[in-house]
C-alpha positions as a printed NumPy array, in Angstrom:
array([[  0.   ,   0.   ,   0.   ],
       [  1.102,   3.651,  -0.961],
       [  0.81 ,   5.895,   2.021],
       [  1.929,   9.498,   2.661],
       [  2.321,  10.925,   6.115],
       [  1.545,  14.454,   6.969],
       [  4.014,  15.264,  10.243],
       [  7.001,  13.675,  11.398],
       [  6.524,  14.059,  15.064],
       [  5.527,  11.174,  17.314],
       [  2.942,  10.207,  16.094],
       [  3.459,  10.299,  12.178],
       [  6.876,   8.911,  12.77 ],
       [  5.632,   6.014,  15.215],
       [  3.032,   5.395,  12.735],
       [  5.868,   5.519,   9.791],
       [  7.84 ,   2.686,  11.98 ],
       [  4.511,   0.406,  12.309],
       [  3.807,   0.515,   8.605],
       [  7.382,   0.6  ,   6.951],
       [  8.441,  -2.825,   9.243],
       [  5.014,  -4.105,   6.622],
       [  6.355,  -3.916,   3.577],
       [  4.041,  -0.598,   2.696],
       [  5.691,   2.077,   0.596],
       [  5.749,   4.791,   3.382],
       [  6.452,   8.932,   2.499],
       [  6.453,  11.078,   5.054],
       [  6.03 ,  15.084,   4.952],
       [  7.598,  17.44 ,   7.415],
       [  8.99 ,  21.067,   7.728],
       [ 11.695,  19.671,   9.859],
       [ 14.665,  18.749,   7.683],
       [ 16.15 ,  17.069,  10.755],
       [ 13.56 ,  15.119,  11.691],
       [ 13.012,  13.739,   8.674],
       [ 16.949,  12.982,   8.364],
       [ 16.45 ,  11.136,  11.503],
       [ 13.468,   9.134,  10.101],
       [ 15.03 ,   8.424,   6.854],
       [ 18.491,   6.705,   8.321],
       [ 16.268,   4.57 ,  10.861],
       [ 14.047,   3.426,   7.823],
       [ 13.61 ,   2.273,   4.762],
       [ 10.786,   5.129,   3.622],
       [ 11.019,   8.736,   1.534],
       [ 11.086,  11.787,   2.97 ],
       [  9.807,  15.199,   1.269],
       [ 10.845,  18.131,   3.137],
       [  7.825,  21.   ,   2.703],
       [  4.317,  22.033,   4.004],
       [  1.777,  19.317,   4.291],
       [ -1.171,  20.925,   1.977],
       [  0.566,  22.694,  -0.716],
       [ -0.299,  20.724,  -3.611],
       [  3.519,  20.893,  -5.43 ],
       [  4.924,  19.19 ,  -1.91 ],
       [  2.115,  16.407,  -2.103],
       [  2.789,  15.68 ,  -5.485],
       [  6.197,  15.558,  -5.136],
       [  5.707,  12.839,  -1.68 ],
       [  3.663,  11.038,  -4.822],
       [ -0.153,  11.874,  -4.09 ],
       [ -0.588,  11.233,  -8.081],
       [ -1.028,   7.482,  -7.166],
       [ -1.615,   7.073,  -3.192],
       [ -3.9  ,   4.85 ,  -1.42 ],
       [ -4.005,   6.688,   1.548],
       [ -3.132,  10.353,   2.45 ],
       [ -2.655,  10.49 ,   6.572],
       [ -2.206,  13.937,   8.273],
       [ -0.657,  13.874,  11.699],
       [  0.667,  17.625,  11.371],
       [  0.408,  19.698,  14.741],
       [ -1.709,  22.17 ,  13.001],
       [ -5.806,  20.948,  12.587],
       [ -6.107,  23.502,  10.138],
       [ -3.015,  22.139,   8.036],
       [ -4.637,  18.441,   8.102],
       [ -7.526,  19.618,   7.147],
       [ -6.293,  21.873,   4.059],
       [ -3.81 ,  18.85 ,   2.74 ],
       [ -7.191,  16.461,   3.169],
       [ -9.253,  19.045,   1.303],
       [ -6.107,  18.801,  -1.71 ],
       [ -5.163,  15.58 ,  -1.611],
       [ -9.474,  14.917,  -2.505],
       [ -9.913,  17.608,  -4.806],
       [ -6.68 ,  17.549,  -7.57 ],
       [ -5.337,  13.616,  -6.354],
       [ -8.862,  11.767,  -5.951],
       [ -6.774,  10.434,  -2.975],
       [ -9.099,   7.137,  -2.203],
       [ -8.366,   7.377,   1.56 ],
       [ -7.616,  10.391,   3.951],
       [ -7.346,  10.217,   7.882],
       [ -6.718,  13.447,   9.654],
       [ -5.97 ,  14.206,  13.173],
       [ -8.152,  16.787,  14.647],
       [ -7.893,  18.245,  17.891],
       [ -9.845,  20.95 ,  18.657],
       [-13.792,  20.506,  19.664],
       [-14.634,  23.402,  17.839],
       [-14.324,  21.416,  14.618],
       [-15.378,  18.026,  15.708],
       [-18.557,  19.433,  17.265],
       [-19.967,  20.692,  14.319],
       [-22.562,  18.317,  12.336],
       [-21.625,  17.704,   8.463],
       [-18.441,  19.461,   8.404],
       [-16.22 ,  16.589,   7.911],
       [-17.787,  15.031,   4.628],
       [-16.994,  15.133,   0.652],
       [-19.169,  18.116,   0.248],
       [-17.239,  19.925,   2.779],
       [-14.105,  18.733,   4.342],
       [-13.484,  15.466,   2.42 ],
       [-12.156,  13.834,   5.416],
       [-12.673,   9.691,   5.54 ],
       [-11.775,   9.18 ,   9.07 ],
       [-11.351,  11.567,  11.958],
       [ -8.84 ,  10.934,  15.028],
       [ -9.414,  13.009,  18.232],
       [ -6.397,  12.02 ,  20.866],
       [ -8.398,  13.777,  23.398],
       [-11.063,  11.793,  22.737],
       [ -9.386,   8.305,  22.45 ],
       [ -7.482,   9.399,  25.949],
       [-10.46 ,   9.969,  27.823],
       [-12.431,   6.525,  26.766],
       [ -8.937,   4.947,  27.518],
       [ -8.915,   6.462,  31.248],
       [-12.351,   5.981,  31.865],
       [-12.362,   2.376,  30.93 ],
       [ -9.212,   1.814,  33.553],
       [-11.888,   3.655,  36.155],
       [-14.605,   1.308,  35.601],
       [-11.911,  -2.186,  35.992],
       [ -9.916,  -1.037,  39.214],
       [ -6.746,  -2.626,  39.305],
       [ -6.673,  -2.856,  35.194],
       [ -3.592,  -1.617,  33.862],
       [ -4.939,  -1.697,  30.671],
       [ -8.688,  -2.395,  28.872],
       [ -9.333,  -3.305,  25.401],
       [-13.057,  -3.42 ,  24.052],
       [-13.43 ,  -5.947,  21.196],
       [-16.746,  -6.076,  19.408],
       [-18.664,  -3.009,  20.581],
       [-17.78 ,  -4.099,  24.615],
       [-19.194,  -7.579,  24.94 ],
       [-15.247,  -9.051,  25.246],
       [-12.782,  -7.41 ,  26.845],
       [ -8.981,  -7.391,  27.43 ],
       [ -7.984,  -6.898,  30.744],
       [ -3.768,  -6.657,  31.634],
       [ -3.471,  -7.123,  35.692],
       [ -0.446,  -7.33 ,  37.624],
       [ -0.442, -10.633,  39.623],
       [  0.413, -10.564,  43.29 ],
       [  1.288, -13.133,  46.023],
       [ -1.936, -14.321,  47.344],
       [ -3.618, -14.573,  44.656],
       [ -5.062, -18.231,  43.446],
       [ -3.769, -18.767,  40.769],
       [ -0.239, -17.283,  41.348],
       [  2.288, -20.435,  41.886],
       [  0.08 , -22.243,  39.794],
       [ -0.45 , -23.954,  35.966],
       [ -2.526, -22.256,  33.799],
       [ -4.521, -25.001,  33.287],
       [ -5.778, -24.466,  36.823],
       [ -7.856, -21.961,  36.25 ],
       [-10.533, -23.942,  34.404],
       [-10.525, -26.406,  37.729],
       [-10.67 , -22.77 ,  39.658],
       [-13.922, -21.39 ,  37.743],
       [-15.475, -23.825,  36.393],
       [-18.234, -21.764,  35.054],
       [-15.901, -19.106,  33.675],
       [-14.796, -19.221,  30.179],
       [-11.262, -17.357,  29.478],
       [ -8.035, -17.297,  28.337],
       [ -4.387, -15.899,  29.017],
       [ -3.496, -14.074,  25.505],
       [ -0.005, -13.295,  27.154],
       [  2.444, -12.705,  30.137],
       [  5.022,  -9.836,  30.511],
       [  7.701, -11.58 ,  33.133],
       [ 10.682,  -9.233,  33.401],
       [  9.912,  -7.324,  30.569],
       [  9.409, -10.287,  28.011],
       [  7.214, -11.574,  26.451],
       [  5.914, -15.609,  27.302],
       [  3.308, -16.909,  25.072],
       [  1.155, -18.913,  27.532],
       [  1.015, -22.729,  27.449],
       [ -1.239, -24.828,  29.885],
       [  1.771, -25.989,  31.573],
       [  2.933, -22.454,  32.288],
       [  3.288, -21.399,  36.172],
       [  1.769, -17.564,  36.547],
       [  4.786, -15.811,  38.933],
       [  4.392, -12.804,  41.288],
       [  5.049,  -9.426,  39.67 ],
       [  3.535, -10.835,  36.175],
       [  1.966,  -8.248,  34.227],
       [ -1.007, -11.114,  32.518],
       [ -3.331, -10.272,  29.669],
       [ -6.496, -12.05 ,  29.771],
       [ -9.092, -12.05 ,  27.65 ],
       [-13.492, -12.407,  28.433],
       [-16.691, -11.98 ,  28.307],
       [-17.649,  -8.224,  30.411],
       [-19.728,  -9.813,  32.552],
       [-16.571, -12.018,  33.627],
       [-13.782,  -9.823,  34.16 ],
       [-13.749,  -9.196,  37.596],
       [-14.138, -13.079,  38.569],
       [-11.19 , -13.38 ,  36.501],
       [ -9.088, -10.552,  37.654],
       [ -9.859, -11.655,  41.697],
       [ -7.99 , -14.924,  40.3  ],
       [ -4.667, -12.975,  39.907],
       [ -4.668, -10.53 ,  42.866],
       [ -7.312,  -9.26 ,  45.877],
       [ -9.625,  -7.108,  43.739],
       [ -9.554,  -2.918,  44.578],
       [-13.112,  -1.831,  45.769],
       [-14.488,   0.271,  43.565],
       [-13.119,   4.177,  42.903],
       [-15.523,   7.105,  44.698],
       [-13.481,  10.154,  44.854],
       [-11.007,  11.476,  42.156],
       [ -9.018,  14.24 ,  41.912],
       [ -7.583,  15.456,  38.439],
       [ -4.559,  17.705,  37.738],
       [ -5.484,  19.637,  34.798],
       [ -8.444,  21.07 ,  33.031],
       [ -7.597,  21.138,  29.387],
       [ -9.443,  19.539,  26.6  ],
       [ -8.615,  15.71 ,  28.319],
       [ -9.295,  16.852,  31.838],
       [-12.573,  18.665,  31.205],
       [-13.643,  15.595,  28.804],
       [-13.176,  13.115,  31.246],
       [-14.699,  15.103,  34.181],
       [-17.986,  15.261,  32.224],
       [-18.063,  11.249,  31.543],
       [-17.757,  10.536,  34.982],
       [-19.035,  13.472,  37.48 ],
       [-22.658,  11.823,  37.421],
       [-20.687,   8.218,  39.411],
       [-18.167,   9.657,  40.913],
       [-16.749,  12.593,  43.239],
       [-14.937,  14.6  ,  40.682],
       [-12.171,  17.243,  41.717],
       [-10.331,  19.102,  38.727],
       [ -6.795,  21.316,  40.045],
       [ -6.453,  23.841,  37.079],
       [ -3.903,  26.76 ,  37.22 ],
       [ -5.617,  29.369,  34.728],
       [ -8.464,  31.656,  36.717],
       [ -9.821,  31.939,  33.164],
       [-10.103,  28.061,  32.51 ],
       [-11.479,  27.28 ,  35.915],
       [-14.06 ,  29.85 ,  35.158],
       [-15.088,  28.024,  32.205],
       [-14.965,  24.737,  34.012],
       [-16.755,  25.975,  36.818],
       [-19.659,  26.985,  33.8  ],
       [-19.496,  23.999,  31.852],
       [-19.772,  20.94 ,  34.613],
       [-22.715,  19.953,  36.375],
       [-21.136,  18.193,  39.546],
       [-17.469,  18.503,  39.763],
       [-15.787,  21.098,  42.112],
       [-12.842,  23.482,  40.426],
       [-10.204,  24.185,  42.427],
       [ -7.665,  26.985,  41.227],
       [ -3.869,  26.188,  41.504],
       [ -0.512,  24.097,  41.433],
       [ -1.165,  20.614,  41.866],
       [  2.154,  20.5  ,  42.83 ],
       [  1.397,  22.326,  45.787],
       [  1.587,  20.524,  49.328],
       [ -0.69 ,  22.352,  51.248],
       [ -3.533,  22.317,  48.517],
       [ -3.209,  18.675,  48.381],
       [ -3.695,  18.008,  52.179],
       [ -6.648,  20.947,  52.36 ],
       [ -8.343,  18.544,  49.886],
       [ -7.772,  15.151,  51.71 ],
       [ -5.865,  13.968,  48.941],
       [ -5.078,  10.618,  51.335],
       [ -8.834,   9.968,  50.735],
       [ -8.721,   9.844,  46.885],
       [ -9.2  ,   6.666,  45.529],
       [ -7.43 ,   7.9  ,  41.836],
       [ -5.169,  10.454,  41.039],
       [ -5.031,  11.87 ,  37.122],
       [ -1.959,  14.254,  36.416],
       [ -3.681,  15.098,  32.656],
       [ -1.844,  18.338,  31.959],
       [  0.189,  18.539,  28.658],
       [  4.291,  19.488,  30.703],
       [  5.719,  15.362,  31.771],
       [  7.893,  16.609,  34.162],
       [  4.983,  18.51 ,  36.237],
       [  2.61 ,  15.43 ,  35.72 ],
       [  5.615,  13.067,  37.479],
       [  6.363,  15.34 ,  40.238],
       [  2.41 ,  16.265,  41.023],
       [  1.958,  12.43 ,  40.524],
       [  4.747,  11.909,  42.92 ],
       [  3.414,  14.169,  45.511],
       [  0.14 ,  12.825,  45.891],
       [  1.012,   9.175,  46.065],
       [  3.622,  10.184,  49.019],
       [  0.609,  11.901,  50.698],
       [ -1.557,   9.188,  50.617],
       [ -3.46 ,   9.117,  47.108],
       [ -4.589,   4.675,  46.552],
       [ -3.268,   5.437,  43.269],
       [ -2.171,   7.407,  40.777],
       [ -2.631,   7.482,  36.785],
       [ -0.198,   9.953,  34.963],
       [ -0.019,  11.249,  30.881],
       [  3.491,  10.747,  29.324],
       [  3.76 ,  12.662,  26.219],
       [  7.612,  11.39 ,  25.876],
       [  7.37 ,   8.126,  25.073],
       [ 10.415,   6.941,  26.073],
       [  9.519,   8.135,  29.935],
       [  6.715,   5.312,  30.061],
       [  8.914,   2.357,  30.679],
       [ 10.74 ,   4.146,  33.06 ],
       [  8.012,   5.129,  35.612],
       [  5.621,   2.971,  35.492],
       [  5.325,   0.499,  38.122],
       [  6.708,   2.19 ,  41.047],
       [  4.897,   5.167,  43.06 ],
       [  3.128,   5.928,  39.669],
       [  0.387,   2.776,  38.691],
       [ -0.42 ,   3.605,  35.486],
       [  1.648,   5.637,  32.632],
       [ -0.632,   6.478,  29.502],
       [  0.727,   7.251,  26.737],
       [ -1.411,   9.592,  24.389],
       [  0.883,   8.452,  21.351],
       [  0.374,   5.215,  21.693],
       [ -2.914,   5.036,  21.982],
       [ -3.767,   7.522,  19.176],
       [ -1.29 ,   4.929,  17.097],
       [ -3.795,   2.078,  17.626],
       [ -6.757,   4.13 ,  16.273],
       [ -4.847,   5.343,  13.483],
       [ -3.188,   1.36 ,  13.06 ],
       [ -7.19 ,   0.061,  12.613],
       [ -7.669,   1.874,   9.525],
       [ -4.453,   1.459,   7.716],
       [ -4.514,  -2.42 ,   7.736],
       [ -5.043,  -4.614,   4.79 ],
       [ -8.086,  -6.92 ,   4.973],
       [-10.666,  -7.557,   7.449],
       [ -9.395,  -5.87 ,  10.012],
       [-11.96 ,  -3.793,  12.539],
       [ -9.431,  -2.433,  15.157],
       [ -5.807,  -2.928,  16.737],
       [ -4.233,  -2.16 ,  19.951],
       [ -1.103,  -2.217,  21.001],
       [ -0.129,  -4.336,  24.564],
       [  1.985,  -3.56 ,  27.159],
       [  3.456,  -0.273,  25.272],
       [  4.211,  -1.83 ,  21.739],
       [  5.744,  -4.683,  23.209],
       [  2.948,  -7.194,  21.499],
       [ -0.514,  -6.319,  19.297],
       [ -3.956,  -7.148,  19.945],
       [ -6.299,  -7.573,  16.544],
       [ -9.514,  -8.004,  15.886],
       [-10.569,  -9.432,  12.417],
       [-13.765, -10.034,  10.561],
       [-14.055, -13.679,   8.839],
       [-16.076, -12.829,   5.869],
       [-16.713, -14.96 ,   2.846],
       [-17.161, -18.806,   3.039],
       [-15.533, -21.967,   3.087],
       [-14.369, -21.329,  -0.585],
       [-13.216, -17.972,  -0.699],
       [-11.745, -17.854,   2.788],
       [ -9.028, -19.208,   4.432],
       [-10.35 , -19.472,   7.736],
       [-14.627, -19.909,   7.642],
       [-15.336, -23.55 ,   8.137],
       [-11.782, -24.447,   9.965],
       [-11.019, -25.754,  12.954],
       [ -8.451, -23.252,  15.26 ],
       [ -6.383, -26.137,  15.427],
       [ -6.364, -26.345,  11.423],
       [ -5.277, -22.462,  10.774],
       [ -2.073, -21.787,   9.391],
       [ -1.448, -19.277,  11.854],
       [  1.829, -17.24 ,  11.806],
       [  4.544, -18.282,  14.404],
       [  4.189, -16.372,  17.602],
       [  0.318, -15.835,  16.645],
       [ -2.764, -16.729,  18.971],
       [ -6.113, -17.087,  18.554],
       [ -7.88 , -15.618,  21.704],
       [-11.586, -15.488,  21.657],
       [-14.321, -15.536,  19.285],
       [-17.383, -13.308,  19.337],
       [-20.465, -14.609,  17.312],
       [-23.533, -12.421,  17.304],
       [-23.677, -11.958,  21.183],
       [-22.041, -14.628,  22.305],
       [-18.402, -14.461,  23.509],
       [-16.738, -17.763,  22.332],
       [-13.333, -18.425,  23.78 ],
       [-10.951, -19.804,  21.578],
       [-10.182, -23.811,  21.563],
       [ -8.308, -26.24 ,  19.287],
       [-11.564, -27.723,  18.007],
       [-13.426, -24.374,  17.487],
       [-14.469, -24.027,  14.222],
       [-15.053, -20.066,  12.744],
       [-17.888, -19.279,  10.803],
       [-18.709, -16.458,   8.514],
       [-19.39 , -13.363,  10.358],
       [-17.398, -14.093,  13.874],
       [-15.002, -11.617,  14.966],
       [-11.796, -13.283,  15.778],
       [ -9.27 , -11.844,  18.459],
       [ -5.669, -12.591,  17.515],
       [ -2.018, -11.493,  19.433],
       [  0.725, -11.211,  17.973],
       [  4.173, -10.794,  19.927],
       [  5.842, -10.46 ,  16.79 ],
       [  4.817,  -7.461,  14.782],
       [  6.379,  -8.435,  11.439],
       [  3.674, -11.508,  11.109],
       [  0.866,  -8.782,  11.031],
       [  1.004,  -9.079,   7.053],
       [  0.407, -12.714,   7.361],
       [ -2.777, -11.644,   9.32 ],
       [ -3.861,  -9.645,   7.642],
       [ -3.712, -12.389,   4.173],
       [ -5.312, -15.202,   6.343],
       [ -8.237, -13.203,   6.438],
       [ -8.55 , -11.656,   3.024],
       [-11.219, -12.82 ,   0.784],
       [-10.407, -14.4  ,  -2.192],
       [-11.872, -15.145,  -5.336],
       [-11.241, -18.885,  -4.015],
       [ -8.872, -21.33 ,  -2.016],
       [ -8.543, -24.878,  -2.942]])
């Protein structure tokens, strides 16, 4: 696949390092001449140096003949323009642009071919907030994956000593919940990767990926560690676009605190929500902290857009009593490093912006894809379309899949019903099939298995 990238910042250039490791014939666009140099001897992609929506720079980066035009720029208004181009002299069959600001995405027909011809919108403040507020709703998740509209989920937990199943086989678990259907898609130990087998003996400190039906993910979870009650009160550092968001999903079940510096944004705040209480100033500062009994929050969110102040605020309140604390990491490479100790969670807004974009770039029948544990492994979820004919999965047995090495089959989700995967399961047209992958490279080879064809014999 042809694709030109608008931006080479984090997220056009993580989403240039996803898609060039494919096999795709990757061009990325940037002002940055440096950047791109940087890009360009890491991999094996063009670079066009030049702004994103003037029509000489996008033919140049080859828009004559793309499949897929995706702008990633730090300006909306730039994405937008080099959408608006790349449809109107290029016929440019696909265009994704990244679009911030709710001014825009509020406003009803204005992101269509008779306006702005723009295929598929991605709002990182938007995918942020549905990230956080899913971790809220699983306490003790690290990290929640929907899969068919919600009725499967993908739940990473950190096991703990005292927990059932922890010293124990895999294959215990069945004997453990014997009414339970699920399955361990994979287990972080030290940092690497194990693909589960039955034999396999779940350790302390795990980080374990499991995958079931809603209704059965807290059974599951209590099998790994002694389940968190559910959150109450939660304080958030920062009112911009994420903060606010998140604030109005959740003030109607919880008790909602927002620290914001600017008089003028708290004013707004203080307007817009129905529930929450605006407090104005540092959430770095001590004293504010203890005059709002921050030992007695169940959560604290640092969502401001400066790492260093997140860390240290995040800091702060755990060491003052805060049950625990959820932090944004812009820099990528900070996640790794603080995650785990005083700060619980580390969210990276990159990353998850990555898997939206990643959903709508694949090849095939592919509805969405999510990177695990930071990148370290992928999640899919693929439609089996077709029949036994033209498809090289419908009417096979797992067991009978040419599956690509390092490659499970999780679950499968038929009309309502959340199958989980066995040898002897058999797909049928129509299921939605969750796969992992801990190698990245075989995501081509997914991507083929489920690829109509005219037929297979």
């Amino acid at each position: 696949m042809k694709i030109i990238i608008l931006g080479a910042g984090q997220v056009g250039g993580s989403l240039a390092e996803h898609l060039a490791s494919e096999a795709n014939d990757i061009t990325v666009v940037d002002t940055d001449a440096e950047r791109l140099r940087n890009l360009g001897d890491r991999l094996d992609i063009r670079t066009v140096q030049g702004r994103a929506s003037f029509p000489t720079v996008l033919r140049q980066a080859g828009a004559d003949d793309a499949d897929m035009l995706v702008a990633v720029t730090n300006s909306d208004e730039t994405n937008m323009v080099a959408c608006q181009v790349a449809h109107t002299l290029f016929h440019t069959p696909t265009k994704i642009a990244r679009v911030r600001e709710a001014a825009y995405l509020t406003r009803a027909g204005l992101f269509d071919n008779d306006a702005i011809p723009v295929d598929v919108l991605i709002s990182p403040e938007q995918v942020v907030t549905h990230y956080i507020k899913r971790l809220i709703e699983i306490p003790g998740a690290l990290q929640v994956i929907d899969f068919a509209g919600g009725k499967a989920q993908l739940v990473a937990v950190k096991a703990y000593y005292g927990g059932p199943l922890v010293g124990q086989q895999l294959r215990q678990l069945r004997e453990h919940m014997p009414n339970v259907e699920t399955r361990v898609a994979a287990i972080f130990r030290r940092d690497r990767p194990i693909l589960p087998q039955g034999d396999t003996v779940i350790e302390a400190d795990d980080e374990v990926f499991f995958i079931a039906a809603k209704a059965n993910i807290r059974a599951v979870m209590s099998e790994m560690r002694r389940l968190d009650e559910t959150y109450k009160r939660i304080v958030i550092a920062g009112g911009g676009q994420i903060g606010e968001r998140l604030a109005e999903a959740i003030e109607s079940r919880y008790q909602v605190k927002i620290i914001e510096m600017s008089p003028t944004r708290c004013r707004h705040l203080s307007d817009t929500l129905d529930s929450t209480v605006v407090l104005q100033g540092s959430a770095s500062d001590r004293d504010l902290l203890m005059e709002e009994n921050i030992a007695d929050a169940d959560i604290f969110l640092a969502l401001t857009n400066d790492d260093e102040a997140n860390i240290m605020s995040s800091l702060l309140a755990k060491r003052l009593g805060a049950k625990k604390v959820m932090t944004i990491i812009n820099n990528p490479a900070y996640v790794d490093l603080i995650q785990g100790g005083d700060i619980d969670i580390a969210i990276s807004p990159q990353l998850a912006t990555i898997g939206t974009l990643l959903a709508h770039v694949r090849r095939g029948d592919i509805v969405s894809v999510h990177s695990l544990r930071r990148g370290a492994a992928e999640a899919i979820e693929a439609i089996a379309h077709g029949d036994s004919k033209s498809s090289k999965v419908i009417g096979k047995a797992i067991r009978d899949i040419g599956l690509p090495p390092g490659t499970t089959i999780g679950a499968i989700i038929r009309d309502e019903e959340v199958l989980i995967a066995h040898d002897d399961t058999v797909i049928a047209a129509g299921d939605h099939v969750i796969l992992f992958l801990v190698d990245k490279k075989h995501i081509r080879d997914v991507e083929k298995l489920f690829h109509v064809g005219l037929s297979f014999f």
